[in-house]
C-alpha positions in Angstrom: 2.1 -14.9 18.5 0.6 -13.9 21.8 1.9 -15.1 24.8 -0.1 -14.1 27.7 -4.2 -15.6 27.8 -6.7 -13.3 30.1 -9.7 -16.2 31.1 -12.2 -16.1 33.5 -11.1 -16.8 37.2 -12.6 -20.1 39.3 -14.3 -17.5 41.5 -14.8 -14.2 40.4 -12.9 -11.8 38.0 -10.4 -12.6 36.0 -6.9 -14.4 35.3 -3.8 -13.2 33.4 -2.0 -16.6 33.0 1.3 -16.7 30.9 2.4 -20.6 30.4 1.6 -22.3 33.0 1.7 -19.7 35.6 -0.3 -16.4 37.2 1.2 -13.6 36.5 -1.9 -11.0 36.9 -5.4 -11.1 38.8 -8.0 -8.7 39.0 -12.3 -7.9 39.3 -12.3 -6.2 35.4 -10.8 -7.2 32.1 -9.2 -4.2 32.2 -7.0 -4.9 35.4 -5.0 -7.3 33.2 -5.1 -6.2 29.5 -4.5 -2.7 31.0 -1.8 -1.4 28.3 -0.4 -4.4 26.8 -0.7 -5.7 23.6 0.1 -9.2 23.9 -3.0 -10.2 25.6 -5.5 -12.9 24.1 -8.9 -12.5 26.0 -10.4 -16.2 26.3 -14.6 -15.0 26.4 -16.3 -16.8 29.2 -18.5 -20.1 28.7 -21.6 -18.6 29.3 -20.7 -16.4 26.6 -21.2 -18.9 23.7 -22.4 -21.9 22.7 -21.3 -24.8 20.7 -22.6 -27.6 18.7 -20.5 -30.0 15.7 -22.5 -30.2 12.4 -21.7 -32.5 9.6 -21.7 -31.1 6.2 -22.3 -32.8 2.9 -19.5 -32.9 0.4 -19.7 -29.3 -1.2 -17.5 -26.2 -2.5 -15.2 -24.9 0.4 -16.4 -21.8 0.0 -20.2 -22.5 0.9 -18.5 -23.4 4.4 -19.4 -20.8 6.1 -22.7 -19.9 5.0 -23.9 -23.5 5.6 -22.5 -23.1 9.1 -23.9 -19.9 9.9 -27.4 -21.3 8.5 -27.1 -24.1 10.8 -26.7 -21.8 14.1 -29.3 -20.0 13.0 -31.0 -22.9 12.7 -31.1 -24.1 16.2 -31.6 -20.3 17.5 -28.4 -19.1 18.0 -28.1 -15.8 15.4 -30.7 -13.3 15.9 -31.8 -12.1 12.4 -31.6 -8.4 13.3 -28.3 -8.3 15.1 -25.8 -8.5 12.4 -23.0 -8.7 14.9 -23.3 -12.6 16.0 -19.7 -14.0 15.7 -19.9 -17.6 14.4 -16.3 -19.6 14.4 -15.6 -23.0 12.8 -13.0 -25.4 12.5 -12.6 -28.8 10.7 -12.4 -32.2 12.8 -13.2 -35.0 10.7 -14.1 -36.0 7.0 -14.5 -38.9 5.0 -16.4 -39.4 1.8 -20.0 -38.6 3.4 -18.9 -35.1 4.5 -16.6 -32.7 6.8 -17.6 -32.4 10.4 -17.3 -28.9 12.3 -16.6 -28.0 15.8 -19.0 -25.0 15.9 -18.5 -21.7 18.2 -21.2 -18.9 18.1 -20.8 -15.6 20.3 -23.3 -13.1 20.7 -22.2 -9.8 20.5 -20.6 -9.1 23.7 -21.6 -6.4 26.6 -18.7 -3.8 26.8 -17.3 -5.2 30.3 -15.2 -7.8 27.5 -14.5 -4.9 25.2 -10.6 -4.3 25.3 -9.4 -3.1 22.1 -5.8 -3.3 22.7 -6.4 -7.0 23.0 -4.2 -9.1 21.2 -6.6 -11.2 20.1 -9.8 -13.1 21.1 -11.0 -16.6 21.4 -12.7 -18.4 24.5 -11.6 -19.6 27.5 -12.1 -23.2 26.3 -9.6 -22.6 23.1 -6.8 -21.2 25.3 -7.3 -24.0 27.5 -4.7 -26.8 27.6 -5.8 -30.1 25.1 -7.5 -32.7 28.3 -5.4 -36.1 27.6 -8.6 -38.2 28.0 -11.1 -36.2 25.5 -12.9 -34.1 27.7 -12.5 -32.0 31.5 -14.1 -30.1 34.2 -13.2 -26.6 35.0 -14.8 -23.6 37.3 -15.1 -20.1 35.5 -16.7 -17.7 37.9 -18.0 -19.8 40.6 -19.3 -22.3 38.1 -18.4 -25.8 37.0 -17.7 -25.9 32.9 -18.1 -29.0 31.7 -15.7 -29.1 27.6 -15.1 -32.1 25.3 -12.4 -31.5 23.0 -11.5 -33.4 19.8 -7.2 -32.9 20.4 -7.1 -29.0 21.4 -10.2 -28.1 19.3 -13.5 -27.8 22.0 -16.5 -29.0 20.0 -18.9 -29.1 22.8 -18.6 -26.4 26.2 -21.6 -26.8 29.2 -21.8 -24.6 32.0 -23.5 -27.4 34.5 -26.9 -26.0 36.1 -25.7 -27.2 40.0 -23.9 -25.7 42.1 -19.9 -25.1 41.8 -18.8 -27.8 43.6 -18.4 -31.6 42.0 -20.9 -33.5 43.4 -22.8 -36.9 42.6 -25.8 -34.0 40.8 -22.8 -32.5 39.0 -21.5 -36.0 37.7 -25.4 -37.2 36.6 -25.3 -34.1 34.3 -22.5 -34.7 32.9 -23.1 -38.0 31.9 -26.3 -37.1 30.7 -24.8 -34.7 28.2 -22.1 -37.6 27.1 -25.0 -39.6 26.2 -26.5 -37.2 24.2 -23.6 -36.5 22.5 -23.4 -40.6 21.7 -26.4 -40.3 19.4 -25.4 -37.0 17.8 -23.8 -38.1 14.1 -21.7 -35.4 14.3 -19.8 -36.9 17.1 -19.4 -40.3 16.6 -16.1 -41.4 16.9 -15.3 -38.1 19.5 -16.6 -39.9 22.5 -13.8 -38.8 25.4 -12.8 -42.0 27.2 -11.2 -40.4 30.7 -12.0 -36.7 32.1 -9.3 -34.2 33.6 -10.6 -32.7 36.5 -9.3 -29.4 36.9 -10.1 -28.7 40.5 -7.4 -28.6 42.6 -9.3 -27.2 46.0 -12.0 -29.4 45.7 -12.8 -31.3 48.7 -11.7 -35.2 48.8 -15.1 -36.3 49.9 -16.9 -34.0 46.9 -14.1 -35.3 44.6 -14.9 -39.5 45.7 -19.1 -38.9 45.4 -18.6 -37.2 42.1 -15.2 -39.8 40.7 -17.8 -42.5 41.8 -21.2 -41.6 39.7 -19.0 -40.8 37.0 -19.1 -43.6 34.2 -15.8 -42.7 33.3 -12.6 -42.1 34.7 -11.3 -39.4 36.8 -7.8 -37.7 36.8 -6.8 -35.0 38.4 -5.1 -32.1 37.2 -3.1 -29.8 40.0 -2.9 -26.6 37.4 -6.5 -25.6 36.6 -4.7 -22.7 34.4 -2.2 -24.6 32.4 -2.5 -23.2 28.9 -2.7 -24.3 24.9 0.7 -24.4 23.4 -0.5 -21.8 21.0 -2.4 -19.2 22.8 -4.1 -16.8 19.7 -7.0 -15.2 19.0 -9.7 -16.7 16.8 -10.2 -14.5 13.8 -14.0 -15.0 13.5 -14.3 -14.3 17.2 -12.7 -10.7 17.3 -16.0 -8.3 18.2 -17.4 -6.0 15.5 -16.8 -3.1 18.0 -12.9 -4.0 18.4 -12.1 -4.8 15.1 -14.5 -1.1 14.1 -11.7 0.4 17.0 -8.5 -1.2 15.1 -9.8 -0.5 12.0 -10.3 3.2 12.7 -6.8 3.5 14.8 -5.6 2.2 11.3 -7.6 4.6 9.3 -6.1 7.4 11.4 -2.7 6.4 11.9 -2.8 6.3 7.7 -3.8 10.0 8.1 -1.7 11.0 10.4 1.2 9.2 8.5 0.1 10.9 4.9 0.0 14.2 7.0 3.0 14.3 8.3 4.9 12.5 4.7 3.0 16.1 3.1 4.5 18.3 6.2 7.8 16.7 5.6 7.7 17.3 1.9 6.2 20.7 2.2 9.0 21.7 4.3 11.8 19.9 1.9 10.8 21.7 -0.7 10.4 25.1 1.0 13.3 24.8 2.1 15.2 23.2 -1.6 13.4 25.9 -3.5 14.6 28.6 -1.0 18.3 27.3 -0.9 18.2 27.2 -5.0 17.0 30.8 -4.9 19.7 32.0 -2.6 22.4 29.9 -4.8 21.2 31.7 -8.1 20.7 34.8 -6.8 24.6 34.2 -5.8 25.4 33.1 -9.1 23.5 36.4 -10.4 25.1 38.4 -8.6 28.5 36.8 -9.4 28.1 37.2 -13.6 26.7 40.6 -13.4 29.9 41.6 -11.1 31.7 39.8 -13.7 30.2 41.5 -16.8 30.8 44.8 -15.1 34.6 44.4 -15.1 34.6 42.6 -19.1 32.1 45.3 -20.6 34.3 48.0 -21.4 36.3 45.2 -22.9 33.2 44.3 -25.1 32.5 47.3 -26.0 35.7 47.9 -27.2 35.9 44.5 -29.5 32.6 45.6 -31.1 33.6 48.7 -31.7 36.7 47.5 -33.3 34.7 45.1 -35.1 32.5 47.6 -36.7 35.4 49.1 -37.6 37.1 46.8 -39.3 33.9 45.9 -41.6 33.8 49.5 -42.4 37.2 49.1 -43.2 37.3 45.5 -45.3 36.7 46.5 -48.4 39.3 48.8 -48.7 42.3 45.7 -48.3 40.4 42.7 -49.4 41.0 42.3 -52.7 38.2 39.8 -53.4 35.8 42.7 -52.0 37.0 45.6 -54.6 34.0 46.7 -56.5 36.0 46.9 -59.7 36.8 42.9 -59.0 33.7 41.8 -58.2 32.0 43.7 -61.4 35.1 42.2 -63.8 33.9 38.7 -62.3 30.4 39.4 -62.6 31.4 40.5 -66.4 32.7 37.2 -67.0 29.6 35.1 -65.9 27.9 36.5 -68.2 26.5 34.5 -71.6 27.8 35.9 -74.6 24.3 37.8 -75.3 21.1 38.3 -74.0 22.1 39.8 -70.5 23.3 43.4 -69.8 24.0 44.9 -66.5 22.5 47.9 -65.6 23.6 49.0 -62.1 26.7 47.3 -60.1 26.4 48.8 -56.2 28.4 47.8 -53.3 27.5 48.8 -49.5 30.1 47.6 -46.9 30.2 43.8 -48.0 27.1 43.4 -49.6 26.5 43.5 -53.1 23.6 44.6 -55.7 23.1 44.0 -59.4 19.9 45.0 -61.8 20.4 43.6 -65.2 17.8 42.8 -67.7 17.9 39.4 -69.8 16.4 38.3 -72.9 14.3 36.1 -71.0 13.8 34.5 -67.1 16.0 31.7 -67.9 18.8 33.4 -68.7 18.5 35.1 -65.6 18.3 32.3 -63.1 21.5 30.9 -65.0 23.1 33.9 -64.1 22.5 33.6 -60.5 23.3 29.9 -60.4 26.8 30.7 -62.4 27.5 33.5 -59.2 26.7 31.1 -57.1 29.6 28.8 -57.9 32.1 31.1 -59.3 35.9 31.0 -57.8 36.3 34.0 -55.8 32.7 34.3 -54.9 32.6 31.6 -52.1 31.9 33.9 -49.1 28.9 35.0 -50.5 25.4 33.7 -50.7 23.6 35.0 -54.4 19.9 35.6 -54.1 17.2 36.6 -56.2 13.3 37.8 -56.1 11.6 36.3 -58.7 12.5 38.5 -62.4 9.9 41.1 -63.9 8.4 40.1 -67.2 8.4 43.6 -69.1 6.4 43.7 -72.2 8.9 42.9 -74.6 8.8 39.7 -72.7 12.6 40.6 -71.5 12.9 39.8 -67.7 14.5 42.5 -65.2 15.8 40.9 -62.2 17.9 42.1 -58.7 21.0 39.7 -57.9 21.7 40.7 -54.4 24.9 39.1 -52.9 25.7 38.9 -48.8 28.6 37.5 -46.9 28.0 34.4 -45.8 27.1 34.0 -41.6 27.1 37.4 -42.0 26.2 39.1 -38.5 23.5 42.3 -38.3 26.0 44.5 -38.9 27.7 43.1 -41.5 
């Protein structure tokens, strides 16, 4: 929340008031929003107009479009201008209707445009609540004339006389409260004292106008004491301010997204160029490495060859004349013969013909579980189907996770 209220001085300029006090005077906005960001402009009374309206009993929604048809209504919103601000707040309902304290605000000349503002409302918003319903004030050499309903202004008059209180002043005044007696809208908001806000008014100027007054008169010594709650007014914050914020927003957003991409660009520039340099390390470091074991593998495969050249020759289970007396023994009684028996290294090779295909495939599946045979895995091409109808067939027989050079 705000603290700090810039309204219009009781001569000329303006008025940066923070509680009760002055802390900040100058001719221009400007002089006291300057760069803070804290500061809740209060708009002038001759800047808008006011009115209450009672509404039938109807959606909460439709609020605001009833409203805004009833300002334009009594000729307050242009139909072109798109940009008249039109605030609203409840101050009464029963079962007839809500009653509105009404604000409207043309869009405003660029002298009030501050968009580091705070906030904005009007002067008579940010003013403090008058404890008799209603009070007089001077904004700019000008008597203001505001009756409230608690701290909510439902009707703000700049009087037509001069600026100081005087019997004319006080005949206008009245006039306007007995207008406002035969509005509906206001009945039962009829302010029974006034706070005059004048402190350097002149006694005899202060008697005339006290005296043709119909109601009472008390004076207030601080014509700047603020509203406990000095904030802007959503509804009153200027298309061209809230056009500003929303494009400082917009940018920030880019400017925030450029510099999260920048940040990540770099991060991973600098990740991917770190990992490069640690596997090229770790390249380096297993190629050094296999330098110094290759003779060493080189060796071992050597020996390995070697040694399967060599296999046969002290393996008993890989002995040609073995392996063809246990191929002998697999076979059925008749109807198989063996024509050639080679060996190669490890691997084995066996044409036979059989009486028929069946015979055949029984031959391969009794290799394939024969004692003394386990290290091998038996395979056969589909047989030949000679003319006779016997069946020719290859049985060829390699060591089991047998390498490429086995």
């Amino acid at each position: 929340m705000a603290g700090v209220a810039a309204i219009p001085a009781s001569d000329r300029g303006w008025v940066g008031v923070s509680g009760d006090s002055e802390i900040a005077r100058g001719p221009d906005l400007h002089d006291i929003v300057g760069r803070r960001a804290d500061v809740v402009v209060g708009m002038p009374a001759s800047e808008v107009s006011t009115f209450a309206v009672a509404l039938p009993p109807t959606d909460q929604s439709l609020h605001a479009n009833m409203i805004f048809a009833q300002a334009e209504k009594r000729g307050l919103v242009s139909s072109a201008d798109g940009e008249t601000l039109v605030d609203y707040e409840l101050i009464g309902n029963d079962p007839e209707g809500d009653t509105f304290a009404v604000t409207v605000m043309p869009p405003p000349a660029s002298d009030f445009i501050e968009n580091g503002a705070a906030g904005y409302t009007t002067s008579a918003w940010l003013r403090s609540a008058p404890t008799g319903g209603c009070c007089l004030w001077k904004e700019s050499g000008r008597l203001v004339f505001g009756v409230y309903h608690g701290q909510i202004p439902i009707h703000v008059q700049v009087l037509s006389g001069g600026g100081q209180p005087d019997k004319a002043a006080a005949q206008e005044i009245s006039l306007t409260l007995l207008g406002l007696r035969g509005d509906p809208a206001l009945s039962g908001h009829q302010p029974k004292e006034m706070d005059f806000c004048l402190p350097d008014a002149p006694p005899e100027a202060v008697k005339e106008f006290s005296e043709a007054l119909d109601i009472p008169v008390t004076q207030r010594m601080n014509p700047n004491a603020l509203s406990q709650r000095v904030e802007g007014r959503s509804r009153l914050l200027p298309h061209a301010v809230s056009d500003s914020r929303r494009k400082r927003k917009s940018g920030r957003r880019v400017f925030v997204g450029l510099a999260a991409l920048l940040i990540a660009y770099v991060v991973a520039i600098s990740w991917l160029w770190i990992d490069a340099r640690n596997k090229s390390r770790k390249i380096e470091s297993i190629e050094r490495q296999l330098s110094i074991i290759e003779p060493d593998v080189e060796r071992i495969q050597m020996v390995e060859q070697r040694w399967k050249a060599l296999e046969p020759a002290f393996e008993k289970d890989l002995f040609p004349l073995v392996q063809l007396s246990r191929i002998t023994s697999a076979l059925p009684g008749s109807g198989v013969v063996i024509r050639e028996f080679k060996t190669s290294g490890r691997s084995s090779r066996i044409v036979g013909q059989a009486r028929d295909v069946q015979l055949a495939n029984q031959l391969l599946e009794d290799l394939q579980v024969m004692e003394g045979f386990e290290r091998y895995q038996w395979s056969m091409p589909n047989p030949k189907v000679e003319k006779n109808n016997t069946a020719t067939f290859v049985i060829s027989g390699e060591p089991k996770n047998a390498g490429p050079d086995s």
